[in-house]
N, C-alpha and C positions, 0 to 999 in steps of 0.2 A: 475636474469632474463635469462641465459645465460646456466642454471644445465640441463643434461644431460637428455633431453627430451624423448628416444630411451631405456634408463634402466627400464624397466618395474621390481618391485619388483619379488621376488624369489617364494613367493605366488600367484602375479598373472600367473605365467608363468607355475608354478605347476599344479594351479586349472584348467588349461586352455589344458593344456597337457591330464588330467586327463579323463574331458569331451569330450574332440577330438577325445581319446581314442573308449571314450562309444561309442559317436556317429557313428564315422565312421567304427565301429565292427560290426555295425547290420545292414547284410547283408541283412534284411528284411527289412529294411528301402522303399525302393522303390515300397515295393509289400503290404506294412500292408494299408489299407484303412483309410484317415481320419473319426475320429468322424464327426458326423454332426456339433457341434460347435467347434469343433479343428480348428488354422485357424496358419499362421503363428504367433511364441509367445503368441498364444491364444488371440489373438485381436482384428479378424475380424469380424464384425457384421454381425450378419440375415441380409438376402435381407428383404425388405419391401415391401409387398402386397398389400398396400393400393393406395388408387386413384394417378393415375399416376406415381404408383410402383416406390417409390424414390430408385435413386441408393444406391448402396449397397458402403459402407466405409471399407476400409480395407489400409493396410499401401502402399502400392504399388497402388494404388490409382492413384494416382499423377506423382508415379514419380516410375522408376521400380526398383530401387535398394533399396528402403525401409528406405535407412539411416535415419536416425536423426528423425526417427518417431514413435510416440508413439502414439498409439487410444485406445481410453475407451469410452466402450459404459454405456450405463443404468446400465446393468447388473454388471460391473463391478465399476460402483459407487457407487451403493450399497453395493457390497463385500467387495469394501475398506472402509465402512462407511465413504462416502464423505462428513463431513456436510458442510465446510468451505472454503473457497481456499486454503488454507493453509496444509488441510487433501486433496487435486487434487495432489501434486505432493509430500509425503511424502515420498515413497518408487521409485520416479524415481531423481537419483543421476544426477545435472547438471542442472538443472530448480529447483530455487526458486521464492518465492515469495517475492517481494517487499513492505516493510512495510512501509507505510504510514506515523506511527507516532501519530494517532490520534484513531486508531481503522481499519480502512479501510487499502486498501490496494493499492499501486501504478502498479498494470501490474506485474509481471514475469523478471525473470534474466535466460538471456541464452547465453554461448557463451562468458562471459564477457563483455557483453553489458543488457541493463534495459530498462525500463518504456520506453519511446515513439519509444522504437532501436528495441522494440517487437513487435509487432502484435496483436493487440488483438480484434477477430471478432465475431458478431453472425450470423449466416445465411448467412456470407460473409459481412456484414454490420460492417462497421470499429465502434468500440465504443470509449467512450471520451477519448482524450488527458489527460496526466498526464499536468495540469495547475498551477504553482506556481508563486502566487504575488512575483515580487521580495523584498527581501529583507528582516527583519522580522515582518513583520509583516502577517496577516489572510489573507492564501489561501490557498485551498485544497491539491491541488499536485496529488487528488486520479483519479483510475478510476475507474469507475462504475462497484463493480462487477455485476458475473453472477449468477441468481436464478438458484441452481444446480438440481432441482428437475424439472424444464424444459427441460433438455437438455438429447437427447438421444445420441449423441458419441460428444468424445472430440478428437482433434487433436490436436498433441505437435510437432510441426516441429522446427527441431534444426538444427542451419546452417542457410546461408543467403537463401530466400524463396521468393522474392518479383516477382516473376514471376507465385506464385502461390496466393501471399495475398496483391500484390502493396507496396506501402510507408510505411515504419516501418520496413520491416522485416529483419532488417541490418542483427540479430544475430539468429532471427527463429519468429515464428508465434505460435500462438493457436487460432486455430478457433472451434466455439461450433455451433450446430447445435442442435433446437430445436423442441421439441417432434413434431407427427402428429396423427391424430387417432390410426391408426397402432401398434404406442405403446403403445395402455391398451388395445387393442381389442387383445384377444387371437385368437389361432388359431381356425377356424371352427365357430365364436363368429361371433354376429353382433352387442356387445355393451360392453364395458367392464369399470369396477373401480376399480379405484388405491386409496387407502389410506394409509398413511405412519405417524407413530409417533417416532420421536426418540429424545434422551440426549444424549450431552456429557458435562462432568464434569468438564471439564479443562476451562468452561466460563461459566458453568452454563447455556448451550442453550437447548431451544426447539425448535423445528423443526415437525411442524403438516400440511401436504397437501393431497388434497383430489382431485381426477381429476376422471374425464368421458368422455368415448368415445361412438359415437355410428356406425352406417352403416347401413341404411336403400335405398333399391335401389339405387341409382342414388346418394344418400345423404351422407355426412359422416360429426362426427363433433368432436368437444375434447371442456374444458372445466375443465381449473384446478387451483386451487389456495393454496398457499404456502401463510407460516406465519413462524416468525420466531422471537424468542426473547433472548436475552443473555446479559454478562457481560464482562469486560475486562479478557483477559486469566488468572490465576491467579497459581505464579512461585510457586515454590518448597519451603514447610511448611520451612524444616529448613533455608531455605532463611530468611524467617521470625523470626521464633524462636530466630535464634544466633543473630539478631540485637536489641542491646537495643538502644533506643536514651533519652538523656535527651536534653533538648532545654534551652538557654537562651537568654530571650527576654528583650526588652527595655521595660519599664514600667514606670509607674510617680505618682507623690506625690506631696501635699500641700507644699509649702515651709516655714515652720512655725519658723525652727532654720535655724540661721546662723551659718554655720561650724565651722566658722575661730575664733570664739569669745566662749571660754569656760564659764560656770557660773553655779560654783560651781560643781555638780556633774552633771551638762547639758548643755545646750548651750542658749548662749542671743538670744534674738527673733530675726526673719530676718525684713526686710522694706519689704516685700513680700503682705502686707498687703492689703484687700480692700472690700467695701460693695458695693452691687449693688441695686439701688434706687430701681426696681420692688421688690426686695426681703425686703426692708425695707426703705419705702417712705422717713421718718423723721432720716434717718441716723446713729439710734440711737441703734443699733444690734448689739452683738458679730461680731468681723469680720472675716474675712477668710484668708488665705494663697493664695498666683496665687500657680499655679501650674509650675513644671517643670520636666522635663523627670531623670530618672533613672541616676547616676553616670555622668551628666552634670557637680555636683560642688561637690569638690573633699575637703575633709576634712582639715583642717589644718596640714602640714608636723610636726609638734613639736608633737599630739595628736597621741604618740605611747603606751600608756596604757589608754585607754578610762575607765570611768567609766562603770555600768551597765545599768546605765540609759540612758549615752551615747551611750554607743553599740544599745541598743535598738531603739533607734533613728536614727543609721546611716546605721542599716540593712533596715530600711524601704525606704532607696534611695536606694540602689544598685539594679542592674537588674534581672529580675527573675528570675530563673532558676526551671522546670520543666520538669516530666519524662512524654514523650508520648508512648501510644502503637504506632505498626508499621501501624493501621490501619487513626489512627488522623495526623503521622505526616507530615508537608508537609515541602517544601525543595527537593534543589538538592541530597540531600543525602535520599529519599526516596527507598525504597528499594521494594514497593508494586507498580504497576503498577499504573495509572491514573484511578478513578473510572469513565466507564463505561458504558452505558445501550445502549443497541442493538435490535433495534425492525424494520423490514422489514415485506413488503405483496406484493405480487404480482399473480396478474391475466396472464393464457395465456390461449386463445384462438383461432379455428381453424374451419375453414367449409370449404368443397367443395363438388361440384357439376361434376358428370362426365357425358357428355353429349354426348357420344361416348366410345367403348370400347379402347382408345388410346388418348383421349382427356378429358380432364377435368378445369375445374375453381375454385381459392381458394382466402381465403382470412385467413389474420392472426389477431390478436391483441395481445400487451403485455403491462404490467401495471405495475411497478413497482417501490418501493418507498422503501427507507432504513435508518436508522434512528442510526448517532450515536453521543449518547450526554456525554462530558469527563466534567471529573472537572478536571484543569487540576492542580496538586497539587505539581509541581515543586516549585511554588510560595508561601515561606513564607506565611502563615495565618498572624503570626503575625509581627512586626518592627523589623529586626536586632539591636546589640547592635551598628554596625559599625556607626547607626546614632544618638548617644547618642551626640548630640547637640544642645543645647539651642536654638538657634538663630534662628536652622533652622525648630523647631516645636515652633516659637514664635508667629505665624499668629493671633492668637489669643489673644496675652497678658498674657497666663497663667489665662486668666478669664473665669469662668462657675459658672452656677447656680445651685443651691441646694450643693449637697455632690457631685456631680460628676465630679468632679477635672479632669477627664482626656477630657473630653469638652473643656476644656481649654487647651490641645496641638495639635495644628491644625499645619500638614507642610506645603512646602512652598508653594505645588501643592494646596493645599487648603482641603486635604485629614487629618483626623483625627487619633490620636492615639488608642483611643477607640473601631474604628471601625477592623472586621475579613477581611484581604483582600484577597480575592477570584480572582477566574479567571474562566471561562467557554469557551468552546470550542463546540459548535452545529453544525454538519455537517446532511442534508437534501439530499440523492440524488433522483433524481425521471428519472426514464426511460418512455415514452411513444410510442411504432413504432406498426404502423398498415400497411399492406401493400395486395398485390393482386397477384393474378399467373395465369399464362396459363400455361399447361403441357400438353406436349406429348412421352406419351411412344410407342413404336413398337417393342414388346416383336416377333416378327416373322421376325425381320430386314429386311424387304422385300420394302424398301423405301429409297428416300435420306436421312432422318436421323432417325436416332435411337431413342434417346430422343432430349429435345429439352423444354426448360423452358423460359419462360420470364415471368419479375416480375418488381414489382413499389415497394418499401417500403418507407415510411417516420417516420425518429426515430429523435425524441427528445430529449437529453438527458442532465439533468438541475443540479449541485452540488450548495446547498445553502450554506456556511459558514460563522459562525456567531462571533465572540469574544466576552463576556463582560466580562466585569470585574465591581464585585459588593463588594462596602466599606462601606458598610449599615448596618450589622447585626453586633449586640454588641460581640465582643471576649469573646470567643470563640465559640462561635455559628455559623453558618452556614448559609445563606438562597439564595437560586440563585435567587427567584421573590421579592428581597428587590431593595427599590430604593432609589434613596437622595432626603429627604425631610425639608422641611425646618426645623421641630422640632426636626430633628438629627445635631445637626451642627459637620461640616467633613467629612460625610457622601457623597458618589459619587459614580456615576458609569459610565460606558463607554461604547459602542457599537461602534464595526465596521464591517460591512458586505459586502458580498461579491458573487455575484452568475455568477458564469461558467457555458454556455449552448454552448452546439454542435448541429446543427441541420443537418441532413442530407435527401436528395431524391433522391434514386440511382433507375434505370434504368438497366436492366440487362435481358440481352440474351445469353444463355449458352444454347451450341448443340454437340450432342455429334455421332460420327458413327464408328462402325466395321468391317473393309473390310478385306476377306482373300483372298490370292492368294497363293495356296498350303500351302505348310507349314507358309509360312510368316503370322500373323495376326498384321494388325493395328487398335491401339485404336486412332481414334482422336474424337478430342473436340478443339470447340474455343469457346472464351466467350469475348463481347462487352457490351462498357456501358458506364454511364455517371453518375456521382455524386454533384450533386450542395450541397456545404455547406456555413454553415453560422458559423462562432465562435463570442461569445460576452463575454465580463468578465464586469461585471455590480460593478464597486463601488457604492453602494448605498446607505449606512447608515455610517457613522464615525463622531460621536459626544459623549459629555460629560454632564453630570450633575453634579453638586457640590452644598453641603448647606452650608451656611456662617450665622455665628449670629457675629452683629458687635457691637461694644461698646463706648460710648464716655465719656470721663472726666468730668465731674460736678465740677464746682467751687460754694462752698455753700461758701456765707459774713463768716467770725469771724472762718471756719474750715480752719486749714490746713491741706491738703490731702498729707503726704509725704511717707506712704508706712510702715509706723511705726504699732503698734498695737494698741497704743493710737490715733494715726491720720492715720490711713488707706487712699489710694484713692479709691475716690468716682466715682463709674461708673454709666451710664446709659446707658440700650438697646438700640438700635435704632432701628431694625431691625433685624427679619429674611429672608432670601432670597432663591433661588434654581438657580442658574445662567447657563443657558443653551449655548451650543458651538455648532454651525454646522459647524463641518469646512467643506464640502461639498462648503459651500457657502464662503468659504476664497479663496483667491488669490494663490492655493495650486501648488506648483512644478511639472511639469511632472511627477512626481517620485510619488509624494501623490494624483494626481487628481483624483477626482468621477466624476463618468460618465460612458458612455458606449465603450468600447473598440471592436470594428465590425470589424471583416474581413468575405467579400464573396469572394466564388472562384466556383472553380468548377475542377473534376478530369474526363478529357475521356480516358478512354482504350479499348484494344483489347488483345487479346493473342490465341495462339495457342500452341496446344501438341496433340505430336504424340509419343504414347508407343509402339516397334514393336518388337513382336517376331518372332526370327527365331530359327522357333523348338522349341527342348525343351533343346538347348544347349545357347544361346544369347537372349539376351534384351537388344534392346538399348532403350534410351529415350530422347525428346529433344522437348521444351517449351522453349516459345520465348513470351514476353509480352512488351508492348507499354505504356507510360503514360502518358498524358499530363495533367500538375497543372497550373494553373492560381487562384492567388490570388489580389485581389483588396479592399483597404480600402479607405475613405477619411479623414483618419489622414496621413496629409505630413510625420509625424516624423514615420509612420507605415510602412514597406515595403509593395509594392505593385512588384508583378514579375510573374512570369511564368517558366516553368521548363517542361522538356523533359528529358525522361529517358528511355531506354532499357533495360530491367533482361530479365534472362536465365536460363536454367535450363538444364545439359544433365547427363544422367545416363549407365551405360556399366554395365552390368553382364552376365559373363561365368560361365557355368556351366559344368563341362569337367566330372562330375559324378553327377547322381539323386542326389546323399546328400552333396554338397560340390558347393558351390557357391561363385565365387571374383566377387566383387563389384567396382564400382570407379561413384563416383559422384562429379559435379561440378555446382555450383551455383554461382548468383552474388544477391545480396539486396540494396537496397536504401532508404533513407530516405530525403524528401525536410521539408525545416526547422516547425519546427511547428508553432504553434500560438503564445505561447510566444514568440519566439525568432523572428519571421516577427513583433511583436509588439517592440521590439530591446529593448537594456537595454539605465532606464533611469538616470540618474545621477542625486544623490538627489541635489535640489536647482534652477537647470535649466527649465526654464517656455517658454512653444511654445509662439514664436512670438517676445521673449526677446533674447533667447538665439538659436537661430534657426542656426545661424553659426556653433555652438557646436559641433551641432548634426548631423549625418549621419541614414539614414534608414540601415539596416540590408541589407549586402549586401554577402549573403553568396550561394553556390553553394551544390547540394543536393551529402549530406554522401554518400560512397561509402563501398561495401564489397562484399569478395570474398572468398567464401569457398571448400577447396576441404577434398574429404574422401575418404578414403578407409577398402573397408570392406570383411574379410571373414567370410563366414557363413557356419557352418555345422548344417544338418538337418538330423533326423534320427527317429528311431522308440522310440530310446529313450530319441528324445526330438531335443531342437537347441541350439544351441551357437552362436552367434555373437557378433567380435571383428571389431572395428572399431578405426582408424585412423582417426584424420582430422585436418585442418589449416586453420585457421580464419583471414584475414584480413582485418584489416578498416584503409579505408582512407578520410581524411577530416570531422574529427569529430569539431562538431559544440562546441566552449566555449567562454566565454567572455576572451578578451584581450584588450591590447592596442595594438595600431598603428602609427605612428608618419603619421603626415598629414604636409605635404611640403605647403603647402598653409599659414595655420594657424600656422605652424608651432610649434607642442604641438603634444601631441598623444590624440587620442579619442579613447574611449573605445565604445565596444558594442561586438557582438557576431559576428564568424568569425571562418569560417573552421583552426582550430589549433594544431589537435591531428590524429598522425597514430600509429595504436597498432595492435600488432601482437600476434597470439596465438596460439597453438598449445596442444592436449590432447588425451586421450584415453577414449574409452568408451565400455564396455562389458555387453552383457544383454544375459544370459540361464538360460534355464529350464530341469529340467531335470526329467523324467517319467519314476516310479519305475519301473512297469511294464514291461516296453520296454527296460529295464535292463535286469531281471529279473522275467520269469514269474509266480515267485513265489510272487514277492512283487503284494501285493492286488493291482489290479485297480484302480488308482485313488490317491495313493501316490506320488509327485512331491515335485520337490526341484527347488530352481530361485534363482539364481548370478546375481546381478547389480554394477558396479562402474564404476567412469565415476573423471579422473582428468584433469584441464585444467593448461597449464603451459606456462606463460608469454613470449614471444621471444623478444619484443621488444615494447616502449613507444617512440615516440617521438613528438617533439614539432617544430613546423614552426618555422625556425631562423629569419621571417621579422616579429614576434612579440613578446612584451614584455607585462608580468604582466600578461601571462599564464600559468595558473599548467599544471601540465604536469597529463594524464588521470591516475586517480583514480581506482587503483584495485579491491576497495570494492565489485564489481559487481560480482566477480569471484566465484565461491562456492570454499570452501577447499575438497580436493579427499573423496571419500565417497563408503564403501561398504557396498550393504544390500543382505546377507543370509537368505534364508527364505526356511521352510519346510511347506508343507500342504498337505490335502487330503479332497478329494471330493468324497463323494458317485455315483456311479456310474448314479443311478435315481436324484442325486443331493438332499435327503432325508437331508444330515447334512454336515458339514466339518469343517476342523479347520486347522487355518496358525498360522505358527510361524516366526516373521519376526527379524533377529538381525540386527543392523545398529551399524555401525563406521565408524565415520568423522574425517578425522586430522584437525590440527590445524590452524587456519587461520596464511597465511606466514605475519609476521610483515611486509618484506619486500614490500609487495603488498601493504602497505596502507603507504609507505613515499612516496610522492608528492615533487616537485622542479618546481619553475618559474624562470622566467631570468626577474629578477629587476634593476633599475638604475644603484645599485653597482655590478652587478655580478650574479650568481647562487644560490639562496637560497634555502635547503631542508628545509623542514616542515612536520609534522606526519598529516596523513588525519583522524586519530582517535587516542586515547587516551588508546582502546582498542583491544586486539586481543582475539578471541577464543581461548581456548586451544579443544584439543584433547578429543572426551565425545564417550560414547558408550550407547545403550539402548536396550531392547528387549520388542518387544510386540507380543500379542498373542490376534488371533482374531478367534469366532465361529460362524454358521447357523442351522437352524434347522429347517427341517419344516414339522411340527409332522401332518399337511392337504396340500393337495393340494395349496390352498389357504392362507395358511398361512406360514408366514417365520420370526423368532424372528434371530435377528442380536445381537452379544455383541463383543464388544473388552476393554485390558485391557494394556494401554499404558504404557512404562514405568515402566513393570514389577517389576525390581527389584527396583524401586524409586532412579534411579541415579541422582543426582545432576549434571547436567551441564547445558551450555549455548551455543545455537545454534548464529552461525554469522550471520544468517539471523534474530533474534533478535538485536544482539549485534549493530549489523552496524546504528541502528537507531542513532546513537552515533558517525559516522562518516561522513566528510566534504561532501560528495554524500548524507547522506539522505533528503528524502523532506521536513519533518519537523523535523528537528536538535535536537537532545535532549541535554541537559545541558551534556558536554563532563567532565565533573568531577561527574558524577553523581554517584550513585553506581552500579556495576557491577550485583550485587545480584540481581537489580530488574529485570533485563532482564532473569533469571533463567526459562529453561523450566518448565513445570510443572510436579510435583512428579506424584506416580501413580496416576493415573485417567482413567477413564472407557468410553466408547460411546457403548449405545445401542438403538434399534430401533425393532419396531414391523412393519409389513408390511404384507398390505392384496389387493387381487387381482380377481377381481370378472368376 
């Protein structure tokens, strides 16, 4: 934790000399004119011309030193072939994405912090909460992602930011900001379409959207819808190849010989014997063996040269053993991913009316729905051998009808041996927010303000998740719409379900003005508001089917029934059944309760920033934001509180020459507890009203963080570099503990500010322009340097609590550089990038954990895995042989390396949302070999 923070490698300090060099050589730097789309690091977006002429995004924006900020517009999500969240931050070093576990995705890691420690907004509108049921059982954990074919610029703010995005943004923010007319209407146009088709191979997805703009007077409107279907990613072939599996399972047989008794060259009959009256009224039939499970009864120890007929006989008890492809087999040791299917649609929609050349009215709509359904195949299909026990597949008697002998081993759960046991996993999300605006622009600034927005939105936003688990279909077969029905006896299934909704209706007035006074110019803007929400987690379904066929003893005069072959027992049916369970409606523990779990509240804020230049040598910047939460439930055992919070934001940049800028920024972030955790943890067994002394409400005080950076930048003709410094830390991070409570005298657990972590890293992003090297290298030649490493200073834990880990590093990325060459035609006719990336190795150290337990200090490993070190090269092209048209291809993975990304890996680790089987195999998390993404794109 403690290694030499300040030694920047020999490489980086090279490559960085090298560039500093170019840059600060070209004394034409100051005098060469930008292109029209040159912008800093090429990432500023067009101004927008459309009704009420939205501001123009650029990385300085907000805040004037630019740190920790990343923008991608349209244009450039396209370039990158964006289809996924996953493809958002592939080539920016220091921002992953958070895996889910189930297909979906939990929010972003930045900074050493994750999911609810992020920000994640559309249109300024906070989106769902990462929500996990405690404990294991079904809950999502995900957040909803974003239709990326909506969305005209993305913002990645790294560093604490909560003065610019509120609660969450301990470790940084991304906020997405979604299309308006303006972007399908081309220039000089009063109607424009967009249609997009693209693949990529590594899930098998399609990705087909079609949108319309128009502008007619006073009128203006959009109109687009996206569709999307895919599969689970699927890892690298030799992944697969090099894994054979054979399986052996528990399996069963008539018990016709008894072991223990040789005769002659086979075995004397068992007492296992018996006939069942439906199958032969008058008693008078061949009889049957019961049946029993696989290597239950174990031969006689003396019978160490069996005969042939013996042998033949005693291979038919032992357990099965069979070879499965990698695609059939299921288990912890599964090395294919979970199968899959990925189907999403979404509508947006946009009108407004300008009713003044400075005034205008609008309204939005968005509709979105995403679909993904796993099998989840961790889970043995078939019986381990570990349960090769009579007793306890005896539910049945070893009795069945016809030849189907294994009807007859039912376990204790009432679950059959017969039957394929499955597992399903259906997650449902649905977005709905429509909302309204007033806009005023004053593009001649000749009034008190400049611009000036207020707006209503109300977003909906619903995650359905479902479990079942289906023991219906006969082995090896498969069926997820199988159910238990009485003529299956063994046969069951289960549901429990589960829906998380966020509702929100924010209120917002953002104004914005530019006053000069000689050389000094200031930007301000302030922005108020008010957010009423509602959170629900709705248990609503958790029940059981099971089939039972039961049997009873017949005493017939003058038989006796001993189990012989000569005198078999005599059974009769009684019944078939299907015995249903709500436990809904059982007397269930806080911990297990259905029902609806409500918290309203409400968030009002204000804030102010003022960005001020003097001249063209200082910028200063300084943002000040307000925020008050109130939350209220009527579950006693629910926190119910209120919270007040100040962030900040100030920024310093000199410029002592045109091309050579120091930077210094400082922020603070915040996060007040979430929903799960104001819902407090519950202890399985404890029931409100019984055990109410037990328990305490969530009594925790909002995270804190504090970031500073420093950065210099050189900008030149041929090109920029910026090198960035910074130090991250948090204090009062929210985990479950214990407490010793002097009253009761015990300690109670629940969640409780218990973790301060510190951190510290470096971050480099250039580019560099042949040309403006050299003007001989063609126009349009560029080269881009990105690496970004974060290096741990300090973990610790509150000494007045016990039975807390201490924070989990998993969040961290391991250091990562991406090299990239490309070239853009001057008319932007064609281009082609070449990007290489290497990531070292995730530090073991970062994933051992230690709590302070009754006896002392325990260390424990948070995973079972680490990355190792992987390298990859991809190479991506454009072309576009009409105006109108533009074919996209990329080809990942060029050379088809074999490795494993830690933002796979870690779903494997004590932090993810939904845990995967920690002995699982390493393989199955394997990137994928090569594989391709291309896309056609037409614009009318």
């Amino acid at each position: 934790m403690n290694s030499n923070y300040l030694s920047v490698p020999f490489r980086h300090r090279s490559l960085c000399v090298v560039l500093g060099m170019l840059l600060c050589g070209s004394a034409v730097a100051a005098d060469k004119p930008k292109a029209a789309d040159e912008t800093d690091q090429g990432q500023t977006l067009k101004s927008l011309q459309g009704v009420g002429k939205r501001v123009r995004t650029h990385r300085r924006e907000k805040d004037v030193t630019g740190l920790g900020k990343i923008i991608k517009s349209s244009e450039t999500l396209n370039k990158q072939q964006v289809i996924d969240i996953r493809d958002l931050v592939r080539y920016d070093p220091g921002v992953a994405v958070v895996e889910q576990g189930r297909g979906a995705s939990s929010g972003y890691s930045i900074r050493g912090v994750d999911k609810n420690r992020v920000a994640t907004t559309v249109d300024g509108i906070a989106q769902v909460q990462s929500y996990a049921v405690q404990g294991a059982r079904p809950g999502s954990g995900a957040i909803n992602e974003v239709e990326y074919e909506n969305i005209a610029s993305v913002e990645i703010s790294k560093g604490a930011s909560s003065s610019e995005y509120g609660s969450g943004s301990l470790g940084g923010a991304v906020g997405f900001r979604t299309k308006e007319a303006e972007d399908l209407i081309g220039a000089g146009k009063n109607w424009g379409v967009q249609a997009k088709t693209a693949y990529s191979s590594k899930n098998r997805q399609w990705v087909k959207s079609l949108g319309g703009a128009f502008r007619q007077g006073a009128w203006e409107g959009l109109l687009q819808y996206t569709t999307r279907r895919g599969e689970a990613i699927r890892p690298h072939k030799d992944a697969v190849n090099s894994t054979v599996y054979q399986i052996t399972r528990l399996g069963g047989y008539p018990n016709e010989y008894d072991h223990r008794y040789a005769d002659g060259d086979g075995f004397k009959r068992s007492t296992e014997y018996f006939i069942l009256e439906d199958e032969c009224p008058d008693f008078n039939c061949t009889p049957k063996a019961r049946a029993v499970v696989s290597n239950a009864l174990k031969p006689v120890e003396a019978l160490s040269n069996p005969t042939a007929k013996q042998q033949q006989w005693l291979d038919k008890t032992q357990h099965i053993t069979e070879r499965v492809s990698a695609s059939d087999y299921t288990g912890p040791g599964r090395v294919l991913p979970d199968p899959l299917t990925y189907r999403t649609g979404s509508w947006l929609a946009r009108g407004a009316y300008r009713f003044s050349p400075r005034h205008s009215v609008g309204t939005v709509y968005e509709n979105t729905v995403q679909r993904y359904d796993t099998r989840d195949m961790s889970l043995p299909t078939f019986y381990p051998v570990t349960l090769a026990n009579r007793e306890y597949f005896g539910l049945a008697g070893g009795v069945y009808r016809g030849g189907r002998y294994l009807d007859g081993l039912v376990a204790e759960g009432g679950t059959g041996l017969q039957w394929s046991r499955t597992q399903y996993v259906d997650e449902k999300h649905r977005k709905q927010r429509w909302g309204v605006f007033y806009r005023y622009n004053n593009p001649d600034k000749d009034s008190a303000l400049d611009t000036a927005q207020l707006s209503f939105d109300h977003q909906n936003i619903r995650i359905d998740n479902t479990l079942e688990k289906r023991y219906c279909s006969e082995y090896p077969t498969v069926d997820k719409n199988c159910r238990a029905t009485a003529d299956k006896a063994g046969s069951y299934n289960h549901t429990d379900a589960n829906r998380y909704s966020e509702r929100h209706h924010l209120l917002r007035l953002d104004v914005g003005k530019e006053l000069k006074w000689g050389a000094v110019r200031n930007r301000l803007s302030a922005s108020v508001g008010v957010d009423r929400f509602e959170s629900v987690l709705n248990r609503n379904r958790y029940e059981s089917d099971v089939a039972a066929r039961e049997y009873e003893l017949v005493h017939v005069p003058g038989r006796r029934g001993n189990g012989a072959f000569e005198t078999p027992y005599l059974y009769r049916k009684v019944g078939e059944s299907v015995s249903h369970v709500d436990y809904c409606q059982q007397n269930l523990s806080s911990f297990y309760a259905c029902g609806k779990r409500r918290i309203n509240g409400h968030n009002a804020f204000f804030g102010l920033r003022n960005n001020i230049s003097f001249g063209q040598y200082v910028d200063v910047g300084l943002g000040v934001r307000y925020d008050r939460h109130r939350f209220r439930s009527s579950d006693k055992w629910t926190a119910s509180n209120s919270f007040r919070n100040w962030s900040w934001n100030t920024g310093l940049v000199v410029k002592p020459m045109a091309n050579i800028a120091l930077s210094y920024r400082a922020s603070s972030g915040y996060r007040v507890p979430s929903f799960q955790e104001l819902f407090g943890y519950r202890l399985p067994g404890h029931e409100q009203g019984k055990d109410d002394k037990f328990h305490r409400p969530t009594e925790v005080v909002p995270e804190k963080s504090l970031n500073h950076e420093w950065g210099l930048t050189l900008k030149g003709a041929a090109g920029t570099l910026e090198l960035t410094q910074f130090d991250n830390r948090y204090r009062g991070l929210i985990a479950v503990s214990e407490k010793y409570d002097p009253e009761l005298k015990l300690g109670l657990v629940n969640y409780r500010n218990a973790q301060d972590v510190r951190l510290k890293g470096v971050n480099i992003a250039g580019r560099l322009d042949g040309n403006g090297v050299w003007d001989k290298i063609p126009d349009g030649l560029y080269a881009t340097v990105a690496f970004n490493r974060i290096k741990p200073k300090s973990v610790k834990n509150r000494p007045d609590l016990a039975f807390v880990e201490s924070y989990l590093l998993d969040t961290v990325q391991p250091s990562r550089y991406i090299l990239g060459l490309g070239y853009d035609h001057p008319e932007k006719k064609w281009g082609a990038n070449l990007n290489f990336t290497y990531s070292k190795q995730k530090n073991p150290d970062e994933l051992r954990t230690y709590y302070q337990g009754g006896t002392g200090r325990i260390n424990k490993a948070g995973s079972a895995f680490s990355s190792k070190a992987w390298k990859t090269v991809d190479v991506s092209a454009y072309y576009s042989p009409y105006k109108n048209l533009t074919l996209r291809g990329s080809v990942y993975n060029l050379a088809n390396y074999r490795y494993v990304t830690w933002e796979a890996l870690r779903q494997t680790s004590a932090g993810a949302v939904n845990r995967h089987a920690e002995g699982g195999n390493y393989a199955r998390y394997a990137a994928p070999g090569r594989n391709f993404a291309v896309s056609v794109e037409m614009k009318f």
